[in-house]
N, CA, C and O atoms as a DFTB+ gen file, in Angstrom:
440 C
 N C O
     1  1     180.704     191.714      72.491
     2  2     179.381     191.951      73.026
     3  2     178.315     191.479      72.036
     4  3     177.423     190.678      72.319
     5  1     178.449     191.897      71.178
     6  2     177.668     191.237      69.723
     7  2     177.855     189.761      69.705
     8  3     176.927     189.037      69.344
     9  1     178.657     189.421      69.964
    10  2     178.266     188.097      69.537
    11  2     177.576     187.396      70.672
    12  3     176.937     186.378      70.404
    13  1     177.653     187.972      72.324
    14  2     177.001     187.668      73.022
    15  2     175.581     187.800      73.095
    16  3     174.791     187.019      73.626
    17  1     175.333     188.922      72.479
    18  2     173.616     189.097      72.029
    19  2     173.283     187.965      71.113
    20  3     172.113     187.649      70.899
    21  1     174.325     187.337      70.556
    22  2     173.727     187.070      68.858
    23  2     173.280     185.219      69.701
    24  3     172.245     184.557      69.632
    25  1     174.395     184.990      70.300
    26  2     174.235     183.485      71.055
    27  2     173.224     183.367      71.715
    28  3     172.635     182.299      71.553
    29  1     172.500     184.547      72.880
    30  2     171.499     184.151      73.606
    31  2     170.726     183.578      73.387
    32  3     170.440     182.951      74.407
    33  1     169.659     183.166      72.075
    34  2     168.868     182.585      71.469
    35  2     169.315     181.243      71.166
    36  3     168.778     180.136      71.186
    37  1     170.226     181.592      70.938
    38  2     170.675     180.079      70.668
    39  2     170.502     179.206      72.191
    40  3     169.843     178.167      72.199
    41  1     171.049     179.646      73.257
    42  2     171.327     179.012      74.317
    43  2     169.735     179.160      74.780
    44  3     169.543     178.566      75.841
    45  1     168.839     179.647      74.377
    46  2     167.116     179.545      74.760
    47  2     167.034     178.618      74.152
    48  3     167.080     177.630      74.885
    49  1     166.920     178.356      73.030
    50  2     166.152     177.447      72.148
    51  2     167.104     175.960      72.913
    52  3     166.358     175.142      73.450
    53  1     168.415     175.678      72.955
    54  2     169.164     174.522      73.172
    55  2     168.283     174.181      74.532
    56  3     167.724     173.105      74.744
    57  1     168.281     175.229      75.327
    58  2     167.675     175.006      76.983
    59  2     165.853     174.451      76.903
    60  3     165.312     173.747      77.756
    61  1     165.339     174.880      75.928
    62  2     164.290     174.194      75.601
    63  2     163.679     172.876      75.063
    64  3     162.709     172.171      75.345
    65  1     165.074     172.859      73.817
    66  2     164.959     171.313      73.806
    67  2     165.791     170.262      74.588
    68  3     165.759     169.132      74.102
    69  1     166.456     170.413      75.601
    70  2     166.485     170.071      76.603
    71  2     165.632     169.657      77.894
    72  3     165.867     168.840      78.784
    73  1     164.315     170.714      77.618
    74  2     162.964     170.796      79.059
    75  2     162.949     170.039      77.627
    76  3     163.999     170.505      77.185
    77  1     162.460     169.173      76.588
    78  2     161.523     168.536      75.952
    79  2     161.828     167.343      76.081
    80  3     160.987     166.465      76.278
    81  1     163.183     167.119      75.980
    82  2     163.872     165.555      75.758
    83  2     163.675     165.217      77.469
    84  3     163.078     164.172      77.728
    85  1     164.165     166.078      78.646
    86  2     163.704     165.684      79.986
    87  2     162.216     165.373      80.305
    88  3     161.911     164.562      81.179
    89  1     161.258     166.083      79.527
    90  2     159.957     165.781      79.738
    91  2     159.755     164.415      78.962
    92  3     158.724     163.753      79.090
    93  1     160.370     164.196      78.488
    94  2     159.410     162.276      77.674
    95  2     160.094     161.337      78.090
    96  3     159.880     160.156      77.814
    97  1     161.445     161.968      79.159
    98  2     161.484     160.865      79.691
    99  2     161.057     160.375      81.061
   100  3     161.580     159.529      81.787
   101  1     159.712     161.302      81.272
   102  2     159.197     161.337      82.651
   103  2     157.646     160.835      82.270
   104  3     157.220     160.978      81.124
   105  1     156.924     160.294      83.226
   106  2     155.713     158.579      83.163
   107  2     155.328     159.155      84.635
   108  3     156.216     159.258      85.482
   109  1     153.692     159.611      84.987
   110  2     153.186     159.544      85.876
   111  2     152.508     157.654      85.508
   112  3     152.525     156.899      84.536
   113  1     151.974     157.595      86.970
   114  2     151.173     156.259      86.650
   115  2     150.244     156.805      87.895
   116  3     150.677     157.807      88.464
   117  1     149.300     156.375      88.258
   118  2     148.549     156.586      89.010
   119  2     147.855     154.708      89.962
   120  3     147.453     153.672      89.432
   121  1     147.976     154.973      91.033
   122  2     147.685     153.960      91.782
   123  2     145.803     154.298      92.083
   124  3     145.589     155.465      92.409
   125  1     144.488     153.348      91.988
   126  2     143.469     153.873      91.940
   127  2     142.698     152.287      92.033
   128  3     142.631     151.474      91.111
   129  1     142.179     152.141      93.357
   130  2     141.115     151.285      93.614
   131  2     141.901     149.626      93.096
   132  3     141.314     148.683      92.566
   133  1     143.518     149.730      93.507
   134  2     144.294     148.995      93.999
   135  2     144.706     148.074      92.367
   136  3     145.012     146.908      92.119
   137  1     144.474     149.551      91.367
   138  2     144.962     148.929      89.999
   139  2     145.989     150.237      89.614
   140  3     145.724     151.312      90.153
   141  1     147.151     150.160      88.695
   142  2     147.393     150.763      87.860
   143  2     147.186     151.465      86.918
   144  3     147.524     150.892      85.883
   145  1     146.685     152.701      86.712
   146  2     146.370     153.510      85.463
   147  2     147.073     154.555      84.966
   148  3     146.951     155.636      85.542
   149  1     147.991     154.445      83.745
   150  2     147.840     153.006      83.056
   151  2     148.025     151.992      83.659
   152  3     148.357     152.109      84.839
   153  1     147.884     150.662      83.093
   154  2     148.527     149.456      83.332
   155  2     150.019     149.429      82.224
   156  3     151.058     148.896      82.615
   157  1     149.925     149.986      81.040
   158  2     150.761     149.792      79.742
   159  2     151.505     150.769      79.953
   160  3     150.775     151.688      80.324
   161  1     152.711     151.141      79.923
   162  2     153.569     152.313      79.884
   163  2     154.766     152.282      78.296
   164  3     155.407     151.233      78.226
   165  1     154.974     153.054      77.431
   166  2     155.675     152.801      76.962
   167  2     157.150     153.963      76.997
   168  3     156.897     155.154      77.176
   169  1     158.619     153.530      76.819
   170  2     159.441     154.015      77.222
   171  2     160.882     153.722      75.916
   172  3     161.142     152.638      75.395
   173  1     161.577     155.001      75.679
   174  2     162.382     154.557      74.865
   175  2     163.777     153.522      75.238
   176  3     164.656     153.865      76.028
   177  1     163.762     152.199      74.491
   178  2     164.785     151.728      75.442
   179  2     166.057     152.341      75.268
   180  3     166.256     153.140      74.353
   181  1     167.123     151.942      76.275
   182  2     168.212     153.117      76.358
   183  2     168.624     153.764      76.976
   184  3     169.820     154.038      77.073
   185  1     167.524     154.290      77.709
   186  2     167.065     155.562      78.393
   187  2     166.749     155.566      79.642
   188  3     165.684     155.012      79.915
   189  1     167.486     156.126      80.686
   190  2     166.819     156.298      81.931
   191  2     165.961     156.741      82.125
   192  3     166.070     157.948      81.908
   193  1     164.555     156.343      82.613
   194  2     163.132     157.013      83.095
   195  2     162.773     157.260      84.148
   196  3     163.356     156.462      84.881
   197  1     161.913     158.132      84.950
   198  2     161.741     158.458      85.798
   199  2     160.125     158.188      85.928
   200  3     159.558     158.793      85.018
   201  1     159.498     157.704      86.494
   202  2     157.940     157.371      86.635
   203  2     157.538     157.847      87.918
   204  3     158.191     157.436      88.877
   205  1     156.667     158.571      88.110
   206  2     155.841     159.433      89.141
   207  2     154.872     158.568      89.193
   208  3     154.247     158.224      88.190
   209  1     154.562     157.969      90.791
   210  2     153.722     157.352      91.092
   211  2     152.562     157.847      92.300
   212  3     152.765     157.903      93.513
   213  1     151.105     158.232      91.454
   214  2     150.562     158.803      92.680
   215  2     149.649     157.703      93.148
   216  3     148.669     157.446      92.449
   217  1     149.836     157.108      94.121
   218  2     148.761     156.534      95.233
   219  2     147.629     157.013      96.112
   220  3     147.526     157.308      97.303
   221  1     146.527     156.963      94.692
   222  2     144.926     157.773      95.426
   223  2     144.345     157.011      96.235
   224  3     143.183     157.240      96.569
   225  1     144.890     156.181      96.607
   226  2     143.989     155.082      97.615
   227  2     144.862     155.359      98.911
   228  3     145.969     155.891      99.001
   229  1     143.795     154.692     100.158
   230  2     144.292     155.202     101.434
   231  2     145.098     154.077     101.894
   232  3     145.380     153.904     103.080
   233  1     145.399     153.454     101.114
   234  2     146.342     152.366     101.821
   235  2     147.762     152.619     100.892
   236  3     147.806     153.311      99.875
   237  1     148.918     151.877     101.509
   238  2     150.355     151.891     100.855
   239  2     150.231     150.789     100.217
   240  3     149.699     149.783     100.686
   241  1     150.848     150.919      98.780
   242  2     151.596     150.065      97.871
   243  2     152.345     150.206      97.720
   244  3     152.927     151.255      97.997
   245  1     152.879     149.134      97.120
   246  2     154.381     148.404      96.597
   247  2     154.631     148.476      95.313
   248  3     154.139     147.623      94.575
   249  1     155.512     149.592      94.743
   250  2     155.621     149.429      93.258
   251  2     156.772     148.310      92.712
   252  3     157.956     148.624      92.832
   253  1     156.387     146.892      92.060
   254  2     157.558     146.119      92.228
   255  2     157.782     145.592      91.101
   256  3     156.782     144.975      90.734
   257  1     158.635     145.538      90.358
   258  2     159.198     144.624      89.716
   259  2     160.504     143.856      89.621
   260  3     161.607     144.402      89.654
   261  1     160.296     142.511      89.497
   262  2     161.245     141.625      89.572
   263  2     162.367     142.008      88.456
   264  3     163.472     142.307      88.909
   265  1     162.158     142.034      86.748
   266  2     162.737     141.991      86.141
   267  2     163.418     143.416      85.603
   268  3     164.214     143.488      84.667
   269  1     162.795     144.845      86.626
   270  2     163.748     145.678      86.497
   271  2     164.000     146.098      87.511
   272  3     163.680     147.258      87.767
   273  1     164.759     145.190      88.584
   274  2     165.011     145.214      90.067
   275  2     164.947     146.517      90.775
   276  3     165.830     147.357      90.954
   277  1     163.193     146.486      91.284
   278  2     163.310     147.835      91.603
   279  2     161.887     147.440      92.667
   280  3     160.948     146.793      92.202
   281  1     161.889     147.904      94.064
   282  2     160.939     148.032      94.572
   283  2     160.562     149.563      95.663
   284  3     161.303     150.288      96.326
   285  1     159.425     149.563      95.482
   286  2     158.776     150.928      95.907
   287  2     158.204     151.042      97.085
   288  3     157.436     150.083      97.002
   289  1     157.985     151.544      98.224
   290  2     156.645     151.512      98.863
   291  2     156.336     153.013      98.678
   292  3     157.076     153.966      98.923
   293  1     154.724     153.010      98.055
   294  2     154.282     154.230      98.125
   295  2     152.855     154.450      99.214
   296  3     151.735     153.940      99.176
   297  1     153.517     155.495     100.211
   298  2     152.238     155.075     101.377
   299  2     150.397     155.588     100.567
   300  3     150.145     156.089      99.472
   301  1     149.620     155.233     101.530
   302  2     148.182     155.934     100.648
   303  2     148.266     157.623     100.446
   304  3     149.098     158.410     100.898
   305  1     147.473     157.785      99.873
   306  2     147.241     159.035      99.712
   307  2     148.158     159.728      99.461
   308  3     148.136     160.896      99.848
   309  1     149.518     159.102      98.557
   310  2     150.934     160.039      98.942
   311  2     151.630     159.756      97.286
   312  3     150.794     159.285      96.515
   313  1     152.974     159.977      96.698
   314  2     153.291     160.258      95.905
   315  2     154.443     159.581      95.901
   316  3     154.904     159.351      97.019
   317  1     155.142     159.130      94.832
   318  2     156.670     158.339      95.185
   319  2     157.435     158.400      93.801
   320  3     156.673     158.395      92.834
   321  1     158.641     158.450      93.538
   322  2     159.131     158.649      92.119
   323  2     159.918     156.896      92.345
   324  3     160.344     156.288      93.327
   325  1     159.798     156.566      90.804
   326  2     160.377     155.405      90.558
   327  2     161.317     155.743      89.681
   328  3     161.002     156.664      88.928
   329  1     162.839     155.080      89.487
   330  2     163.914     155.521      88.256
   331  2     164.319     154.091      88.352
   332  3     164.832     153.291      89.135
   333  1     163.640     154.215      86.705
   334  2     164.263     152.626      86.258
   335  2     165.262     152.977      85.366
   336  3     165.525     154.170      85.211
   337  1     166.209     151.609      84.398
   338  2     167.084     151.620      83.007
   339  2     168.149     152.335      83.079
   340  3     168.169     153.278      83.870
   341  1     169.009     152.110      82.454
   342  2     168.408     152.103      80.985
   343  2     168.089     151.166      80.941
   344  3     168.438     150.552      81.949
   345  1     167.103     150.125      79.718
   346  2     166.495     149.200      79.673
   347  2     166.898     148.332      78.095
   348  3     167.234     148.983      77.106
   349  1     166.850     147.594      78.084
   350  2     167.334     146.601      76.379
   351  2     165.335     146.710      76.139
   352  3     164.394     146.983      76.884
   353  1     165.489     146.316      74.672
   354  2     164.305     146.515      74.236
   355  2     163.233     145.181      74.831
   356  3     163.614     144.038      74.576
   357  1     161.979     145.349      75.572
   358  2     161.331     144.298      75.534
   359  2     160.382     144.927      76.671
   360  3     160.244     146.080      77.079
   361  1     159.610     143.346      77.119
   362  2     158.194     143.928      77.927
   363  2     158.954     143.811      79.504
   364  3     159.720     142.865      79.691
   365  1     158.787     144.474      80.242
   366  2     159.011     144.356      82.407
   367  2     157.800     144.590      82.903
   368  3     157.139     145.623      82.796
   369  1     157.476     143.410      83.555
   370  2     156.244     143.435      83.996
   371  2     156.764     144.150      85.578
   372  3     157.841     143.964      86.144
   373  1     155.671     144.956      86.006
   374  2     155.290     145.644      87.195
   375  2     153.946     145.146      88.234
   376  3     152.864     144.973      87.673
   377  1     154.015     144.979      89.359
   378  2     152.729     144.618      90.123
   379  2     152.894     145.600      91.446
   380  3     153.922     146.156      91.834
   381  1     151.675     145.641      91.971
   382  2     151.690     145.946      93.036
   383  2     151.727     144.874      94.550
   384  3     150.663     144.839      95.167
   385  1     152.285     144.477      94.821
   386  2     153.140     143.318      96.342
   387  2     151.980     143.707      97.184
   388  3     151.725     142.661      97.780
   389  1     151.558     144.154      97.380
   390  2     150.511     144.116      98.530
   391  2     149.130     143.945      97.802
   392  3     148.553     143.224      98.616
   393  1     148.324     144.134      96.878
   394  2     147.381     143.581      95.769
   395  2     147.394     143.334      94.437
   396  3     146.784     143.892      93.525
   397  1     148.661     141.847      94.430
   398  2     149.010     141.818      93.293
   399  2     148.361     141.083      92.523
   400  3     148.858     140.812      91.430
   401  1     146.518     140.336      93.043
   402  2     145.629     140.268      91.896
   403  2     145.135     140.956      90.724
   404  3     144.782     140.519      89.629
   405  1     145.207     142.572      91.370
   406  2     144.386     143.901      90.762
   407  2     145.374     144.425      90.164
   408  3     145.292     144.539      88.941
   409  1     146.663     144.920      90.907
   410  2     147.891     145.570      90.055
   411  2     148.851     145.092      89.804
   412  3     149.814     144.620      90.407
   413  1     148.305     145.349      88.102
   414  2     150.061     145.071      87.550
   415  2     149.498     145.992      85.836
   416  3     148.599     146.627      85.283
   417  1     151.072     145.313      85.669
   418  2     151.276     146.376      84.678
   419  2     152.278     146.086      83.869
   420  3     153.151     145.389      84.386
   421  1     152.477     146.467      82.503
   422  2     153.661     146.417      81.918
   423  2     154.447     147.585      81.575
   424  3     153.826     148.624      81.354
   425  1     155.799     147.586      81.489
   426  2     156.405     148.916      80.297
   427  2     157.395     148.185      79.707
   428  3     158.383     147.532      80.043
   429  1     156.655     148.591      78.463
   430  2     157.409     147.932      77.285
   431  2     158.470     149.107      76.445
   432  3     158.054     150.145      75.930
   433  1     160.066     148.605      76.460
   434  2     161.022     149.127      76.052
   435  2     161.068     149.256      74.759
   436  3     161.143     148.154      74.214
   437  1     161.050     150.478      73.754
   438  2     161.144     150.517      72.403
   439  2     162.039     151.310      72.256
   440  3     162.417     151.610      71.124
């Protein structure tokens, strides 16, 4: 029984840095007047990421990139998760396919 008291802390603190290492590997981006903000994302390479994409504009975009084969549609006004990588170290450019003058973007793998 004692030693079950004595572990609980332990298994708090492990479960915490666990919520810490899951939290950095999570990237909102925000879609806004048909640009990316950020445009720059940075991400450890290696690592699977998860990027939360909110689309404040009333139209749907396309979260796309060629070089980390991955495409999105996120409708307007709505929310969409992207899971890229793991990734080798370097830059993946991102645009948006339906105004891909205004959006784009990079995330660069470190």
């Amino acid at each position: 029984m004692r030693a079950a008291v004595l572990a609980l802390p332990f298994a708090a603190l492990a479960l915490a840095g666990l919520s810490c290492v899951a939290a950095a590997q999570e990237l909102t981006i925000t879609i806004k007047n048909h640009r990316f903000e950020p445009s720059e994302l940075r991400i450890p390479a290696g690592k699977r990421v998860t990027i939360y994409v909110n689309n404040e504009d009333p139209t749907p975009e396309e979260f796309e990139s060629i070089s980390m084969k991955v495409e999105k549609i996120i409708p307007g006004k709505s929310k969409g998760l992207v899971r890229v990588g793991p990734l080798a170290p370097g830059r993946y450019d991102f645009f948006g396919d339906f105004n891909q003058d205004t959006a784009r973007g990079v995330l660069i793998a470190e």
